[in-house]
C-alpha positions, 0 to 999 in steps of 0.5 A: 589638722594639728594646730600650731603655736609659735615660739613668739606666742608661748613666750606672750602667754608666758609674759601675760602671766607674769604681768597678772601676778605682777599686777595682782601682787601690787594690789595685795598688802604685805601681810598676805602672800603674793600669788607667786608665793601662793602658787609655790606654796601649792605646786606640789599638790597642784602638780600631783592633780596634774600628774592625775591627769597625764595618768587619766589620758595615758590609761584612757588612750592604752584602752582606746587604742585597744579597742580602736584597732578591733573596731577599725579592722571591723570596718575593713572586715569582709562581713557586711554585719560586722562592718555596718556595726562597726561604722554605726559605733565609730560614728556614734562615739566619734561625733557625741560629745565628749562631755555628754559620754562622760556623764552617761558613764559616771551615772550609768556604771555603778560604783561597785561591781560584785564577781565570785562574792568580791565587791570591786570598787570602781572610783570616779576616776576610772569611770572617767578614764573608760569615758574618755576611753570611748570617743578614742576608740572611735578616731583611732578605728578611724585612723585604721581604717584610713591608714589601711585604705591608704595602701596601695590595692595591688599589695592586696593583689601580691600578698593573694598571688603569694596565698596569703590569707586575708588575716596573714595579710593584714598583721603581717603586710599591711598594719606593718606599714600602716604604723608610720601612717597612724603615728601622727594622727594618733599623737594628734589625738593623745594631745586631744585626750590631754587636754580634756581630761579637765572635764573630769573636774566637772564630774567630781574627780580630783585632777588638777582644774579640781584641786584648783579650784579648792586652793584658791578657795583656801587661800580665801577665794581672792580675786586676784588669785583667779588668774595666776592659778588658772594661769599656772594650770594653763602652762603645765598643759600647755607645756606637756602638750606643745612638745607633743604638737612639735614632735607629731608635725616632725614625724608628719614631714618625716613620714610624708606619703609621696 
């Protein structure tokens, strides 16, 4: 279930923010810059980690998604083998935690891979990008198998009436349909994958909580820089996936099942 915030909290969280810089600046003497001044001598780098992150959970939901859909039609296969992993690896990926999978893959996939004589080098931020990747792969199979067994059983029965395989009434009848259902529950889990690609500051990878962190030790570690920055963080986040929020609870009356 989307969580929702009104207008009136967002323009609050706005004015908290000012008043903490506001504040902040009022402590500080003149010759040093005001937090303000601080944040938009930085907002270029601080944006460029920011755009790192929408990067990082564009890429980790493309491959969860992906993967997602096989996973999910291997939940609704007929072969009781596939099935069962099929249900073992959603139900692993979808209720670890996603920190805990994060860190099992920074450690565990090596820094190069070596194919026909080439090194390939994988960078920290690619191996966060498969590590988000995961736990995407398993809500999505879990928002293709529920959007499947939300169609009614008797387009089952016409498409067989019809001779149609199993296969050809899966891509051609059923996921066509099934589209506007996972639509809004997919959009809920992008905003998710936004969200946490913070984590990635924890295992080394330089997005914008990281890079955060090095300007305010920069700018001499002032404590009353602690706020504004974090607080700026807070708004891009907050203003990339607020619209995303509005526009999935849209398309969730707009797509409503009667």
């Amino acid at each position: 279930m989307s969580v929702r915030i009104g207008p009136l909290s967002a323009a609050i969280l706005c004015f908290c923010a000012i008043m903490a810089a506001s504040t902040a600046w009022a402590q500080t003497g003149p010759a040093v810059l005001s937090p303000l001044q601080v944040i938009v001598k930085w907002s270029p780098l601080l944006l460029r980690g920011f755009a790192f992150n929408i990067l990082i959970s564009l890429l980790a939901m493309l491959l969860g998604t992906i993967a997602g859909l096989g996973l999910g039609l291997g939940l609704l296969s007929e072969f009781r083998p596939l099935a069962a992993v099929s249900w073992l690896l959603t139900q692993f990926f979808r209720n670890a935690p996603w920190l805990v999978l994060l860190f099992f893959v920074m450690f565990l996939v090596p820094f190069q891979v070596t194919l026909f004589k080439t090194t390939i080098p994988l960078p920290d931020w690619i191996k966060a990008t498969v590590g988000f990747a995961l736990p995407v792969m398993a809500n999505v199979a879990e928002v293709v198998r529920g959007a499947v067994r939300s169609i009614p059983s008797t387009q089952w029965e016409a498409a067989e009436s019809l001779s149609f395989t199993r296969r050809q009434t899966m891509w051609l009848i059923m996921l066509p349909q099934c589209i506007k259902r996972m639509l809004p529950p997919w959009m809920n889990v992008y905003a998710l994958v936004a969200m946490s690609t913070v984590l990635a500051s924890i295992v080394g990878v330089s997005e914008m909580l990281t890079l955060t962190a090095q300007v305010h030790a920069a700018e001499g570690g002032r404590p009353e820089l602690f706020a504004p920055l974090y607080g700026f963080a807070l708004l891009c986040f907050f203003l990339y996936c607020y619209p995303i929020n509005l526009w999935t609870a849209r398309l969730e009356r707009r797509f409503r099942i009667r």
